[in-house]
ChimeraX commands (.cxc) that place a marker at each C-alpha (Angstrom):
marker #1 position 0.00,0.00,0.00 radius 0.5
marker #1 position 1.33,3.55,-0.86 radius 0.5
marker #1 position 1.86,5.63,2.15 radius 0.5
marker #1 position -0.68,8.23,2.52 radius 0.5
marker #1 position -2.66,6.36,-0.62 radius 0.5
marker #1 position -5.57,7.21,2.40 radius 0.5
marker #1 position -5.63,10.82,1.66 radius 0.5
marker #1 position -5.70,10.85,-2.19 radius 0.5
marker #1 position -9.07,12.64,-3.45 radius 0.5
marker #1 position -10.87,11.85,-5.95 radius 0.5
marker #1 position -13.39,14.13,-7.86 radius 0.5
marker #1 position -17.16,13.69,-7.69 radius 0.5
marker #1 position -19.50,13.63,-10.45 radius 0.5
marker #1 position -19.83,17.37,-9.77 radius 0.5
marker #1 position -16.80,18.12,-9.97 radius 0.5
marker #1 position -16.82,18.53,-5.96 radius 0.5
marker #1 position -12.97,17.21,-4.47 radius 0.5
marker #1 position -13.99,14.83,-2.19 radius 0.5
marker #1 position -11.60,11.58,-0.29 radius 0.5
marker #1 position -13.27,7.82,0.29 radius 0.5
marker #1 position -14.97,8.62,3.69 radius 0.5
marker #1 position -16.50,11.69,2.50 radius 0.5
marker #1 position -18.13,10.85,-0.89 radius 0.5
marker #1 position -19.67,8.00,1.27 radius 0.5
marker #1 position -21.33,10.81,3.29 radius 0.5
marker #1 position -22.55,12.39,0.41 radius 0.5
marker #1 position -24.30,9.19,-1.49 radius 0.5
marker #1 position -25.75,8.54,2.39 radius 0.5
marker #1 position -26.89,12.24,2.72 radius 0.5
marker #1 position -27.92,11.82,-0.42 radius 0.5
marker #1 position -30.40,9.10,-0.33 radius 0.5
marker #1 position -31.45,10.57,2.93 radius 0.5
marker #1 position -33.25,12.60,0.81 radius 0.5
marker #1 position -35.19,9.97,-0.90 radius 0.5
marker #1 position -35.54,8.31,2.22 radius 0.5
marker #1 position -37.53,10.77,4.24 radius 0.5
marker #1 position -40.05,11.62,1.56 radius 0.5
marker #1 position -40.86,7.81,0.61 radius 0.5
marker #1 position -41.13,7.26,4.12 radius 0.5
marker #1 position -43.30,9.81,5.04 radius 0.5
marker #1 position -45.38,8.90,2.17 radius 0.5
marker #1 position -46.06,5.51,2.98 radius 0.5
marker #1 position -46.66,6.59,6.55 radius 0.5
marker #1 position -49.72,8.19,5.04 radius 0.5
marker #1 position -50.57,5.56,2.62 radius 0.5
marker #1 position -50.40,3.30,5.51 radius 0.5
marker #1 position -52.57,5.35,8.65 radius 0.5
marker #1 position -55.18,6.77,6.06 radius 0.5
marker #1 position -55.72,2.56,5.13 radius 0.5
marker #1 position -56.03,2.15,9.03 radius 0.5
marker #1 position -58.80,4.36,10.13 radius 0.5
marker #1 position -62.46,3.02,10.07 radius 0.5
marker #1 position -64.93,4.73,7.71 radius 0.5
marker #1 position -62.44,6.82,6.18 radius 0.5
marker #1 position -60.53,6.14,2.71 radius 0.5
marker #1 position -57.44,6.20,2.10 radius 0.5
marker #1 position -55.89,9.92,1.20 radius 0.5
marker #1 position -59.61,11.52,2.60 radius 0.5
marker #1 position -57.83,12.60,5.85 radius 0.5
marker #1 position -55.04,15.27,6.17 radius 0.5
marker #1 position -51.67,14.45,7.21 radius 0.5
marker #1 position -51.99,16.01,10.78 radius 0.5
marker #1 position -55.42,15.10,11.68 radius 0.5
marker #1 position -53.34,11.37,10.64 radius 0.5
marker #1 position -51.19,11.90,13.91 radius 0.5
marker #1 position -54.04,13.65,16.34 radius 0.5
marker #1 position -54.25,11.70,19.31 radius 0.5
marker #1 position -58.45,10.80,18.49 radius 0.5
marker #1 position -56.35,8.56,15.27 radius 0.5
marker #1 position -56.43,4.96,15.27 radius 0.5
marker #1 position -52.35,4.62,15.12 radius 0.5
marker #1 position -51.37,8.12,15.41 radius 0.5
marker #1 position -47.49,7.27,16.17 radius 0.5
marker #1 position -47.12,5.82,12.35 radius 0.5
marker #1 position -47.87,9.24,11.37 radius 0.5
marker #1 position -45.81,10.83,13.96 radius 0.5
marker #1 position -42.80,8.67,13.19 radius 0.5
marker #1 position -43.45,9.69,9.32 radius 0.5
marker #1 position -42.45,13.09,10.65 radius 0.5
marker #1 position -39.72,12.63,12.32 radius 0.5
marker #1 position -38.32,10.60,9.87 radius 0.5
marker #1 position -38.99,12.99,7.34 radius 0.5
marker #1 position -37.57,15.87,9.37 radius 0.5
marker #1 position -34.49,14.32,10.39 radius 0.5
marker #1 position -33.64,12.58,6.68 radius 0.5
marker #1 position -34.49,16.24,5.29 radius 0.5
marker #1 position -31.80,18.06,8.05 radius 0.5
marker #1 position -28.59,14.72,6.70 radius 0.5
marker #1 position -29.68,15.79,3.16 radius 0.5
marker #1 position -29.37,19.68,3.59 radius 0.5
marker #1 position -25.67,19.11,5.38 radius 0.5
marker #1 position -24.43,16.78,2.77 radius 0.5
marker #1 position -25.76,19.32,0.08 radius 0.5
marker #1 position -24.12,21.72,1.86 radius 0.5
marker #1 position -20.78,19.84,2.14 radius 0.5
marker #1 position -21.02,19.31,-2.09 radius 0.5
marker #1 position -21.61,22.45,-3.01 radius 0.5
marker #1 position -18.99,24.17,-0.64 radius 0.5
marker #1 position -16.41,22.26,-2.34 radius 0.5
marker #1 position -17.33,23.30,-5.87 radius 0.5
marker #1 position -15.34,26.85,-6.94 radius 0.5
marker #1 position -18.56,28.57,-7.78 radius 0.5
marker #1 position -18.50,30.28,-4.10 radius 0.5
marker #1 position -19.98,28.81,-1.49 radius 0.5
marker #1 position -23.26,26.56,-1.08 radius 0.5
marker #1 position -25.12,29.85,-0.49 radius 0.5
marker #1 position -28.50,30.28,1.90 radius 0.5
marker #1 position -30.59,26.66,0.21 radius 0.5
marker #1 position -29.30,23.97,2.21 radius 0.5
marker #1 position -29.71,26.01,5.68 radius 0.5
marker #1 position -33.40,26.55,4.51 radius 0.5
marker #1 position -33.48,22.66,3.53 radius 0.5
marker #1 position -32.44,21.93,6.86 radius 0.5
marker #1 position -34.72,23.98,8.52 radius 0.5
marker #1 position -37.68,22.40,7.17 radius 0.5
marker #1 position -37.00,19.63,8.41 radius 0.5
marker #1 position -36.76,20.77,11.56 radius 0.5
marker #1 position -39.46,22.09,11.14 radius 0.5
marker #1 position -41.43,19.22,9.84 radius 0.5
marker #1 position -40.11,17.17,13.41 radius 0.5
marker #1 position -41.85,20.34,15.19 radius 0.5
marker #1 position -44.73,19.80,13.51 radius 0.5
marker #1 position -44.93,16.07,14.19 radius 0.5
marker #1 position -44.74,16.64,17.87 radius 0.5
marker #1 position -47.09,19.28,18.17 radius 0.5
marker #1 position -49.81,17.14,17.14 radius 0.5
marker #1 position -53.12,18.50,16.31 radius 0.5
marker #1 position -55.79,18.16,18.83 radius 0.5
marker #1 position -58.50,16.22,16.35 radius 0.5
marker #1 position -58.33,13.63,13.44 radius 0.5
marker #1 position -61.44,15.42,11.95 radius 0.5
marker #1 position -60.26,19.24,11.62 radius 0.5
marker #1 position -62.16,22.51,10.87 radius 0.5
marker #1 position -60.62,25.51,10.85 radius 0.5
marker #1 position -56.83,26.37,12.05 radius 0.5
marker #1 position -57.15,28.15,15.78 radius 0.5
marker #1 position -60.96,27.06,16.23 radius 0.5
marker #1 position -62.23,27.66,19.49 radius 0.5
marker #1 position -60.97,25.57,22.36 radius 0.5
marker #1 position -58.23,24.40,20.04 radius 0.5
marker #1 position -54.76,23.50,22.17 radius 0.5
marker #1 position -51.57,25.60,22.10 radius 0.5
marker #1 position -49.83,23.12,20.18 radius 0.5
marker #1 position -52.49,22.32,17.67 radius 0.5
marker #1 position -52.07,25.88,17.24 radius 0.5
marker #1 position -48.90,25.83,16.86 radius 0.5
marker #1 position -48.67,22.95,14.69 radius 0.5
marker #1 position -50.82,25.06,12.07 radius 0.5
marker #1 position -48.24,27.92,12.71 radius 0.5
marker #1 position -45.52,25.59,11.64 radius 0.5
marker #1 position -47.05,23.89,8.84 radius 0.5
marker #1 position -47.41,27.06,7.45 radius 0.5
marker #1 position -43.42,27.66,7.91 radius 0.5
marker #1 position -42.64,24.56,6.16 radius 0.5
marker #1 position -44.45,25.72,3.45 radius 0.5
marker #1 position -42.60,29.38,3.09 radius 0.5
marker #1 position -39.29,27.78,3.80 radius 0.5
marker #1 position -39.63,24.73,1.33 radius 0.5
marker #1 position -40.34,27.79,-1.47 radius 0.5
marker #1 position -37.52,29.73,-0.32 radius 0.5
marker #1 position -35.18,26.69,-0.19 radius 0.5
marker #1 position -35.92,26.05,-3.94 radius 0.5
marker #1 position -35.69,29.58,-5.23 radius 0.5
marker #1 position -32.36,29.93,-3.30 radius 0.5
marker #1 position -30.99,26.51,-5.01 radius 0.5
marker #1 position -32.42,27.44,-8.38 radius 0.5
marker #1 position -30.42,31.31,-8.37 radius 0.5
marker #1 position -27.05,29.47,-6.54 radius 0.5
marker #1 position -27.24,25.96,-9.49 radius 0.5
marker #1 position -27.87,28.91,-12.35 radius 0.5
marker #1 position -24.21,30.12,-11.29 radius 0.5
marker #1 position -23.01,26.42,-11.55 radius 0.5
marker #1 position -22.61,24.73,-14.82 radius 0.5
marker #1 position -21.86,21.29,-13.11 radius 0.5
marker #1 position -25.60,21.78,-11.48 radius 0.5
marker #1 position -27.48,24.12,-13.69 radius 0.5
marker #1 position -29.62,21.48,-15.47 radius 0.5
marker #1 position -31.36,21.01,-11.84 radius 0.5
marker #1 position -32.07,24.70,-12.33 radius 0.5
marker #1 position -35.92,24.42,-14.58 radius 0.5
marker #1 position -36.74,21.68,-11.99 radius 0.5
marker #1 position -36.33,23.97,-8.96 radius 0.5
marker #1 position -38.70,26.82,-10.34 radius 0.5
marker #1 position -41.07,24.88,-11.52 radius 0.5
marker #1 position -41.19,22.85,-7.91 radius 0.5
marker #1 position -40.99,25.77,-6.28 radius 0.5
marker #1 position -44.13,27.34,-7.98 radius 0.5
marker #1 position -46.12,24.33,-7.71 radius 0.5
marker #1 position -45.14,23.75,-4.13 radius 0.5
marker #1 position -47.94,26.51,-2.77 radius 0.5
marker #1 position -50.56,24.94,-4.71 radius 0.5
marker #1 position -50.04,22.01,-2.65 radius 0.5
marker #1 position -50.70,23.41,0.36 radius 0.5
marker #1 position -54.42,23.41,-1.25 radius 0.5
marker #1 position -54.09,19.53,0.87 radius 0.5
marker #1 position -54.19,21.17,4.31 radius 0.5
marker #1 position -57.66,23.02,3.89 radius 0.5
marker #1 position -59.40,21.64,6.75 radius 0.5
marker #1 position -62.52,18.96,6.23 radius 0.5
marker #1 position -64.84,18.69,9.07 radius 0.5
marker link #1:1,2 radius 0.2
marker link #1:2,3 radius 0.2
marker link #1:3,4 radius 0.2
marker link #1:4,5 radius 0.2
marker link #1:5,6 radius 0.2
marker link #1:6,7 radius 0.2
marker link #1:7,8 radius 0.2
marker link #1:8,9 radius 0.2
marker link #1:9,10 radius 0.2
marker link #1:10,11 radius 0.2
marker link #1:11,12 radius 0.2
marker link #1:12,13 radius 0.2
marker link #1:13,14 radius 0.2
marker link #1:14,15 radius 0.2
marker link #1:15,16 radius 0.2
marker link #1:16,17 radius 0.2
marker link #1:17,18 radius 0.2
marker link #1:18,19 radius 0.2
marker link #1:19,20 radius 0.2
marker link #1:20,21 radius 0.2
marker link #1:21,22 radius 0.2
marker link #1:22,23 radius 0.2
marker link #1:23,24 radius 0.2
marker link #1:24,25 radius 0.2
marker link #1:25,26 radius 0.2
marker link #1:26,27 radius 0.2
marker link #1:27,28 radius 0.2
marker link #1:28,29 radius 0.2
marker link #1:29,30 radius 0.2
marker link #1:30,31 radius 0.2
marker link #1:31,32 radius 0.2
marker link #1:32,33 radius 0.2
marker link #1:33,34 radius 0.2
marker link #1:34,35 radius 0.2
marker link #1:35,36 radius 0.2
marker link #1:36,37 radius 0.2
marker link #1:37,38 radius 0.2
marker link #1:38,39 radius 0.2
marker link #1:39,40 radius 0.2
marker link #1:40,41 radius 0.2
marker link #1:41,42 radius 0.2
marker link #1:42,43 radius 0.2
marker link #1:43,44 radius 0.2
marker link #1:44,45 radius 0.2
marker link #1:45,46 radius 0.2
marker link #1:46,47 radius 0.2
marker link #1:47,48 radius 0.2
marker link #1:48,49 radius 0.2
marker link #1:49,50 radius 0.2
marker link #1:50,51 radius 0.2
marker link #1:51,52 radius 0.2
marker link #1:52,53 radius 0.2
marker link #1:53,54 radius 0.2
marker link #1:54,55 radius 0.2
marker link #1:55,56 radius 0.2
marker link #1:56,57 radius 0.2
marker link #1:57,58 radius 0.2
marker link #1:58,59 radius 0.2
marker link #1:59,60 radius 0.2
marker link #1:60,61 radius 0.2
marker link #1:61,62 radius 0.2
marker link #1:62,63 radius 0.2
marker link #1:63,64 radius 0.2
marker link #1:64,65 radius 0.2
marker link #1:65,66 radius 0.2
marker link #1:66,67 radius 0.2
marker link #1:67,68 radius 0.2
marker link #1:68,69 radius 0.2
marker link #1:69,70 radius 0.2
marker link #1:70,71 radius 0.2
marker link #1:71,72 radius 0.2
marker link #1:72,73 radius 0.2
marker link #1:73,74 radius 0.2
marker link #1:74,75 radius 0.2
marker link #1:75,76 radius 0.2
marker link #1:76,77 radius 0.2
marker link #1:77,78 radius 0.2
marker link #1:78,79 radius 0.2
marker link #1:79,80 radius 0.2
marker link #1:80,81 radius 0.2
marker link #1:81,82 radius 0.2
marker link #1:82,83 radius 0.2
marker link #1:83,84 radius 0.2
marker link #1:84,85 radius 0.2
marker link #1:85,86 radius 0.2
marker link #1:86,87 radius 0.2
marker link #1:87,88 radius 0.2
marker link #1:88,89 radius 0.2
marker link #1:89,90 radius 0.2
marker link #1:90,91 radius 0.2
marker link #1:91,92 radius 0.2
marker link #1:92,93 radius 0.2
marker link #1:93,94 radius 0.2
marker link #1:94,95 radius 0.2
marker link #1:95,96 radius 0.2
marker link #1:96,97 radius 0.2
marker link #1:97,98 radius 0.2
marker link #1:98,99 radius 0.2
marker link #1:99,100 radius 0.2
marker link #1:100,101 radius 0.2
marker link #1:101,102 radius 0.2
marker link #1:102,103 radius 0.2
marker link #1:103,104 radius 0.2
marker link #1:104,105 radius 0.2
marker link #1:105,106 radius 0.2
marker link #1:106,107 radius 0.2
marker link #1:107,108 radius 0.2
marker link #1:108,109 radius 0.2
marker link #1:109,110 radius 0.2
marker link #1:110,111 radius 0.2
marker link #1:111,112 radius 0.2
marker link #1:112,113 radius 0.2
marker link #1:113,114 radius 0.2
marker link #1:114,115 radius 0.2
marker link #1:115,116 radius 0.2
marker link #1:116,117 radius 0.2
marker link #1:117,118 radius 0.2
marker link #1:118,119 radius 0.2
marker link #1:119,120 radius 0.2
marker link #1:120,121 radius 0.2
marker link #1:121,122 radius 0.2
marker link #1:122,123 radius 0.2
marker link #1:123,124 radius 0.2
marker link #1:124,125 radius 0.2
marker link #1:125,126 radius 0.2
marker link #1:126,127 radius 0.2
marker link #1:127,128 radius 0.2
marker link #1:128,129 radius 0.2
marker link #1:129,130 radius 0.2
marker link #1:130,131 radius 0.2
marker link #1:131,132 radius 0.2
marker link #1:132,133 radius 0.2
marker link #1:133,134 radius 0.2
marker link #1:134,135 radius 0.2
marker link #1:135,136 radius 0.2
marker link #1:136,137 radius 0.2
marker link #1:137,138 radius 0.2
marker link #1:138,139 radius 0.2
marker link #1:139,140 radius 0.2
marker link #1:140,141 radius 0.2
marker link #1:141,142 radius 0.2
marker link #1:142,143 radius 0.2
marker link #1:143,144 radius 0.2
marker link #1:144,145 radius 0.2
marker link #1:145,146 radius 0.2
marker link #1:146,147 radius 0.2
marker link #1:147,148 radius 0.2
marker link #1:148,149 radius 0.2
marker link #1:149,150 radius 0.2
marker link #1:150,151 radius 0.2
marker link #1:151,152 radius 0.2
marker link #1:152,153 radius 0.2
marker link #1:153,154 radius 0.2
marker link #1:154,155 radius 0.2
marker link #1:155,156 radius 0.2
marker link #1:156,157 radius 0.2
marker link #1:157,158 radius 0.2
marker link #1:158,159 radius 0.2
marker link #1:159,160 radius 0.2
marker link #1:160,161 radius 0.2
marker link #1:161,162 radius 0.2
marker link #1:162,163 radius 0.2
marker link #1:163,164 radius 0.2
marker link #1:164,165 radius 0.2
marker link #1:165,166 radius 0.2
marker link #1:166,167 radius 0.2
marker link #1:167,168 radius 0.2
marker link #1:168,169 radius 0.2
marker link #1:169,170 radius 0.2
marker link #1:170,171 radius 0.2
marker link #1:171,172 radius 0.2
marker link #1:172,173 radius 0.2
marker link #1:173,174 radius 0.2
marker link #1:174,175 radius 0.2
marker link #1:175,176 radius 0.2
marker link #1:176,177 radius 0.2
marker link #1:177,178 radius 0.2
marker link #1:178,179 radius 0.2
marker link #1:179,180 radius 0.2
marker link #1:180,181 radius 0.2
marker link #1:181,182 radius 0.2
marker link #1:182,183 radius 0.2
marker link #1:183,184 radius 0.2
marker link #1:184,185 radius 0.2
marker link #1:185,186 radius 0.2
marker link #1:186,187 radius 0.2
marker link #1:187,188 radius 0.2
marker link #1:188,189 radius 0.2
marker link #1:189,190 radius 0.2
marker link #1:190,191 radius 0.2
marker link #1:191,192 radius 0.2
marker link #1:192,193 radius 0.2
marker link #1:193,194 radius 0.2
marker link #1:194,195 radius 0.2
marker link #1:195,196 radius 0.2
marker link #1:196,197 radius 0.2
marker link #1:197,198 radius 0.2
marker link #1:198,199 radius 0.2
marker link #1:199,200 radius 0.2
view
């Protein structure tokens, strides 16, 4: 074995100087990020199938892990998952795009990671009721409250995080086809916060 053979870097697909240990961090940061998602997803699939007299994808996501739900902690695992998966993929992103000579990863994979802390916030601030009417109804709890406040955060923040990826990937050739796919995520996101109008 060479001495030091350890230490030799290697380049990354995007162009990002990165050593054995590291890249590993960034493939596991990376599907992190495809992790959390599919996992929250079938956390739905799976708690909307398990309520009576309900089908599946009739119920919002929070009234899913209100403590009136018939498994509420699937739910409320799905969010923590999804929180903490979304937090490893903003700090690998981070790590890639710091190495790249473009300047810096810029403000995006902060705001990534603060969604997902925001999304565990949300998860343990459960809402009061699986059946929900209007955010900050009368009698509703301070963290069912809250948990509307947040969900709303998520929301601004996810938007942000994409427009702030989009402007810093335009200034990158090695990531500026992702560029069309942030906008147009980023303008659709809002419309699918259409899903958390409440249904009594």
């Amino acid at each position: 074995m060479v001495p030091g053979a350890e230490l030799v870097h290697d380049p990354s697909d995007n162009g990002v100087v990165v050593n054995g240990w590291r890249r590993a961090v960034f493939r596991l940061g990376a599907a992190a990020g495809i992790a959390g998602p599919a996992a929250f997803t079938g956390a739905w699939i799976v708690s909307s199938l398990r309520q009576t007299r309900h089908g599946p994808g009739g119920l919002q996501l929070s009234g899913l892990a209100a403590s009136d739900a018939r498994d509420p902690w699937i739910m409320l695992a799905g969010f923590v998952v999804l929180g903490g998966c979304t937090v490893a993929f903003g700090a690998a992103l981070r790590q890639a795009l710091r190495g790249n000579a473009t300047g810096g990863a810029g403000p995006g994979p902060a705001l990534i990671q603060g969604a997902g802390l925001l999304a565990v916030a949300a998860g343990l601030l459960r809402r009061d009721h699986l059946l929900l009417s209007a955010p900050g109804e009368p009698g509703a709890s301070w963290h069912s409250t809250a948990h509307d406040a947040i969900s709303g955060l998520v929301y601004l923040n996810l938007v942000a995080a994409q427009l702030a990826l989009a402007w810093r990937f335009g200034r990158d050739p090695a990531w500026r086809h992702w560029r069309p796919w942030l906008l147009a995520s980023a303008a659709a996101t809002p419309a699918s916060s259409s899903s958390r109008t409440p249904r009594t």
